[in-house]
N, C-alpha and C positions, 0 to 999 in steps of 0.2 A: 504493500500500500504506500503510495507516494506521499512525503509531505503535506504536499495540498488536500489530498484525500483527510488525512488526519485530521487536519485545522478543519475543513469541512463539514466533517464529522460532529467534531466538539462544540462549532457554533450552531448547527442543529441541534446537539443536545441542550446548551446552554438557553436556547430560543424556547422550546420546552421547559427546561426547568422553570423559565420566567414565564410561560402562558399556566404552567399548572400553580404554581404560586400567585400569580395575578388573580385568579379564578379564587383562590380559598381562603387569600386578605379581602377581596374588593366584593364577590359575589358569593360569599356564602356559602361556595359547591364543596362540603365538606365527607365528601364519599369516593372510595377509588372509581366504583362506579359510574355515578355522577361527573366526575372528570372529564372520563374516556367519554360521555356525550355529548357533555359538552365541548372537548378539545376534538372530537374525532379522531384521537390517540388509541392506538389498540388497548385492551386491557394490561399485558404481558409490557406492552412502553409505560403504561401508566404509574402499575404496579414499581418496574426499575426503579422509575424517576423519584418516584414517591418514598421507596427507602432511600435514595439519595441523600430526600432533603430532610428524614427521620434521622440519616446518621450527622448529617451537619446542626442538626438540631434548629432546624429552623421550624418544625414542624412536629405534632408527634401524635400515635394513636389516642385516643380515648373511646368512650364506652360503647354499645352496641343497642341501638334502637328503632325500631319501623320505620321507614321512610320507601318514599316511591318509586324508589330506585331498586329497593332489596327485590332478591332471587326468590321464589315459592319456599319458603323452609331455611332462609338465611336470611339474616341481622347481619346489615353494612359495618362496618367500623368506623367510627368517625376519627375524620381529622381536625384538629386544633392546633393554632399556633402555638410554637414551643413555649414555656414558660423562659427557657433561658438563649429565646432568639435575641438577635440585637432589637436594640430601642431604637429611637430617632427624637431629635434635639431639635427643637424650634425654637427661634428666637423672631419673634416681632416687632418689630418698633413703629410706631407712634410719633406723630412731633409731639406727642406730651407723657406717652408712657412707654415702656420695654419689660416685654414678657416673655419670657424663659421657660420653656417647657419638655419635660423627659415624655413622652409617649412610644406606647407597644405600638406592634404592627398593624391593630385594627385600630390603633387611633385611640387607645382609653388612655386618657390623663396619669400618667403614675407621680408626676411631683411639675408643679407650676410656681413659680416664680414673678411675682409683677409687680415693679418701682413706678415712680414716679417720676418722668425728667422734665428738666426745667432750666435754661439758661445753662445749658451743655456748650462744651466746646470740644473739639474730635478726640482730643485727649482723655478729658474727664466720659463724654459719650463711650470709649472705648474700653478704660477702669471699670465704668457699670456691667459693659457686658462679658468682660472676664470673667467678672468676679459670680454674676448670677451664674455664666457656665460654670466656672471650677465646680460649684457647687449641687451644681445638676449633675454635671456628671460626674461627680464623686458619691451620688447618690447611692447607687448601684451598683453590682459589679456587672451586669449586661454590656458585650460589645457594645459601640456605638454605630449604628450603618451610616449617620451621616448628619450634620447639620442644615437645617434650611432655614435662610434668613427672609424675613419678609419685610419689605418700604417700601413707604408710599413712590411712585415713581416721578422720575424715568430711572431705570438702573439699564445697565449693559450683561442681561444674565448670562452668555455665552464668553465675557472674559470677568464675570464677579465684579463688577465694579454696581456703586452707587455717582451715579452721573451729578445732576444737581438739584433734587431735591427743594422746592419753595419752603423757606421756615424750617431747614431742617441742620440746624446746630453749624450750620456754615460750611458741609460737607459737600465736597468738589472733585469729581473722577478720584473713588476712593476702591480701592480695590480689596474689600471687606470680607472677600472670601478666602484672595490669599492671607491675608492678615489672619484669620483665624486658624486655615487651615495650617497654617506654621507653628502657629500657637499651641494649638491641642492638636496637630500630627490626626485629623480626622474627616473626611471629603467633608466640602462646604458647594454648596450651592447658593442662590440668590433666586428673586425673584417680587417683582414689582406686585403690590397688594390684591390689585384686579385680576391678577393672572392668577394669583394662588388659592385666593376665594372662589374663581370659576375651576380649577383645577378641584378641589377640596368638595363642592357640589357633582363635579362629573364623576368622582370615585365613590364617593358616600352619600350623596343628595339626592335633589331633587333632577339631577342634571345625568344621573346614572342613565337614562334610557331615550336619552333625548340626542340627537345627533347636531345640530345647530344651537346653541342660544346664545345669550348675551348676558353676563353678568356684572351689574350694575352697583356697585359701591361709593356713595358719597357719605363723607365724615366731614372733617375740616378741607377737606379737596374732594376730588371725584376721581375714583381708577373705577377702570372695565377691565372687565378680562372675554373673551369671545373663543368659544369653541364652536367649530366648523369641522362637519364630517369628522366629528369622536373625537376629533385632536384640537389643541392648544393652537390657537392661531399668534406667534410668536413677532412674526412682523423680522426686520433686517437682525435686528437685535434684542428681543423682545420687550423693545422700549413703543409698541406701535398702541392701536386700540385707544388714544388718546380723545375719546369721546367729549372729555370736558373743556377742549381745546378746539373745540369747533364752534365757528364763530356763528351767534344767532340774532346778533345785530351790531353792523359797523359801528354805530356811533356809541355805545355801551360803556360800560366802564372800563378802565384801563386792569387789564389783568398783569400780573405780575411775569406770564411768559413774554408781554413785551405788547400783544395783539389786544386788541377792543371788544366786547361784547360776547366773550369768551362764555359759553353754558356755566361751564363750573361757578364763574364770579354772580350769577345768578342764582343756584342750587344748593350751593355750599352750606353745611350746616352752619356759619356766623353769618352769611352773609342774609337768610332766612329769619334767624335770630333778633338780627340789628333791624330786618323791615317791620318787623313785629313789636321788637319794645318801642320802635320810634312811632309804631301807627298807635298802640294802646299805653306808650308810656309806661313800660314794663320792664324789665330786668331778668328777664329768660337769660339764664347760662346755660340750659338744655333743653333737647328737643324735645324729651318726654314731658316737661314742664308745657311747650307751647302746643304740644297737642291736648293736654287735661284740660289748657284756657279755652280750645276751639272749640272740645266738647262739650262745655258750657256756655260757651258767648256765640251768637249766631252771627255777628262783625266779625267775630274772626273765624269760624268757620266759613264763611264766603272769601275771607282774602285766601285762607289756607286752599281753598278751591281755586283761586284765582292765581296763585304762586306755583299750583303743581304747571300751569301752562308751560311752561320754560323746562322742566321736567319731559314734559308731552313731547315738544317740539326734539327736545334730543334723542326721545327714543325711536320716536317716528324716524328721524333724518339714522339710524341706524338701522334699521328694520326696514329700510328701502334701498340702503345698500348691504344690506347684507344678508334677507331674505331669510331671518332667523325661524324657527318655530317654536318658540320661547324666551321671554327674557326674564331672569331671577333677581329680586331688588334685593341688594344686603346694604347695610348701613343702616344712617338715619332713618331711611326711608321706609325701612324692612317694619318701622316701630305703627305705621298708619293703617288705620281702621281699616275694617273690608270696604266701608263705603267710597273710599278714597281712590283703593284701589282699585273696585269696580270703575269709579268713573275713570281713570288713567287707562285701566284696557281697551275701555268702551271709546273713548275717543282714538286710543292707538290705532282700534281697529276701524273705524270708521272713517279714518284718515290715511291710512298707507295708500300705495299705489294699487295696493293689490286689496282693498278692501270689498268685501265680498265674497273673495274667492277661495282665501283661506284668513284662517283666526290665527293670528296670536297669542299665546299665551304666557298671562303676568302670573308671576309667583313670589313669594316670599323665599327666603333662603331659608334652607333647613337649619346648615351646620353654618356655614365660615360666617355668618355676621354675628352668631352667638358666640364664636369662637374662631377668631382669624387663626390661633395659634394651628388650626388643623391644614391652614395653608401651606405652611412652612413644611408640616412633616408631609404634607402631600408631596410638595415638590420634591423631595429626598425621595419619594416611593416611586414619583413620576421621571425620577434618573434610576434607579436602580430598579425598575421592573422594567424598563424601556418601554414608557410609555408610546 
């Protein structure tokens, strides 16, 4: 057998290993059985593969119970992640806070970590997030498969850098993955917030079964992330998706990318905040605060109808380029009544190009706007299962 043959070989197997492993973190399929249906793998490859990944210990038997897969007069075995598989490290950042997180394979929290920052400088930003890692990962003694960092963008995630960030401690083409990955000797990945939150809904959400959508994240700024045909639409350098930067009226206010009448400078959770205390004279520091006011004062429930418009307009101008079949709202936004969002669909759809002919569909986010931390260790599963 030729060299080539060899290598050949191994990356069939190794494609395998990571579609049968894909299937028993992400879908559930916890039967040799069950596998072999779903991969279309004979039973006899399945079987191999599966003690494989039993003796690396990523994976291991457990008990024996009915399922629809069992033979007349056989009890399947189930599979379960190993208890002493590696973990995955997430690190989140905020311009106002950073969270540090150890999670298993399926994503269950085993130790989280969340400061406060405030008038950081790259130095002191950088102290913080040492120090929360050393401590995560001295948690445990679990390998570590990988850290994933997640911020607000633009970041360059195919060379680890953080580009330049709006408000974000003065960080300027900062290369945060080699930095780490020197530090703790452990792979680092990167990735901009919108991408990791729609990544984190495609494995675990509501985005599992959906092949198109758009996932929508406004906080103190606005990221997207957009999955197209099952995959991560990444753009030159996964800095693209830039939804809040599309302009929805020339003469608007000056946004800080440089350009005028920018969505996000309209949408932005302060900038909603500031229209509100200056219309009722009020002092909202949160949006939970100025939805409780809306639900009670019928002035402000019509402006809060009257604000989502600029909302409407950016999702429509997306959903007409990009012929989505769903878009998931995380952030602020994710916190608004059914009523809200009814009327936000109902104009989306009554207004695309294609109205009529197919629905869109609005959703709330399941996981990443309760939990961005689950973006971070997506990305780490979305490079080591070769998404």
């Amino acid at each position: 057998m030729t060299k080539n043959n060899i290598k050949s070989g191994q990356l069939v197997k190794e494609q395998h290993l990571n579609t049968l492993l894909r299937h028993l973190i992400l879908d559930d399929c916890t039967t040799r059985i069950g596998l072999a249906k779903k991969t279309g793998l004979t039973k006899m490859t399945v079987t191999n593969l599966v003690n494989e990944l039993i003796q690396n210990k990523l994976i291991c038997e457990t008990g024996t119970q009915e399922s629809k897969d069992s033979l007349p007069g056989r009890r399947p075995i189930y599979l379960v992640v190993h208890p002493e598989a590696p973990h995955i490290i997430d690190v989140t950042i905020g311009r106002d806070f950073l969270s540090v997180s150890r999670v298993d394979m399926k994503l269950n929290i085993i130790i989280q970590q969340k400061i406060k920052l405030s008038g950081e400088n790259l130095q002191s930003f950088l102290h913080k997030i040492e120090s929360e890692l050393e401590y995560v990962i001295r948690y445990k003694p679990n390998d570590i498969l990988g850290i994933g960092v997640v911020t607000p963008g633009p970041v360059d995630a195919e060379n680890g850098l953080i580009i330049n960030p709006p408000n974000f401690f003065g960080i300027n083409n900062f290369n945060v993955c080699r930095y780490l990955k020197d530090k703790f000797k452990i792979p680092t990945y990167i990735q901009k917030d919108g991408n990791a939150c729609a990544l984190a809904e495609q494995m675990y959400g509501k985005g599992k079964n959906i092949g198109d959508f758009i996932y929508f994240l406004a906080t103190q700024g606005v990221g997207v992330g957009i999955i197209t045909n099952h995959r991560l639409l990444n753009g030159r350098r996964s800095s693209g998706a830039e939804i809040g930067h599309t302009c929805i009226d020339p003469n608007g206010e000056l946004c800080y990318c440089g350009n005028r009448g920018c969505l996000e400078t309209f949408i932005n959770q302060n900038a909603v905040l500031a229209k509100f205390n200056a219309a009722f004279g009020k002092d909202f520091t949160d949006f939970s605060q100025l939805l409780a006011f809306c639900d009670a004062d019928a002035e402000g429930e019509k402006l809060l109808f009257r604000s989502l418009d600029h909302l409407i307009i950016g999702l429509i101008n997306a959903v007409n380029i990009l012929d989505c079949e769903a878009i998931i709202i995380g952030g602020v936004y994710a916190q608004l009544s059914d009523k809200y969002f009814a009327y936000i669909e109902s104009e989306i759809n009554n207004r695309i190009l294609l109205s009529g002919y197919k629905r869109v569909q609005l959703m709330r986010a399941s996981i990443a706007s309760a939990q961005q931390a689950l973006g971070g260790a997506c990305t780490v599963l979305y490079h080591y299962l070769k998404l």
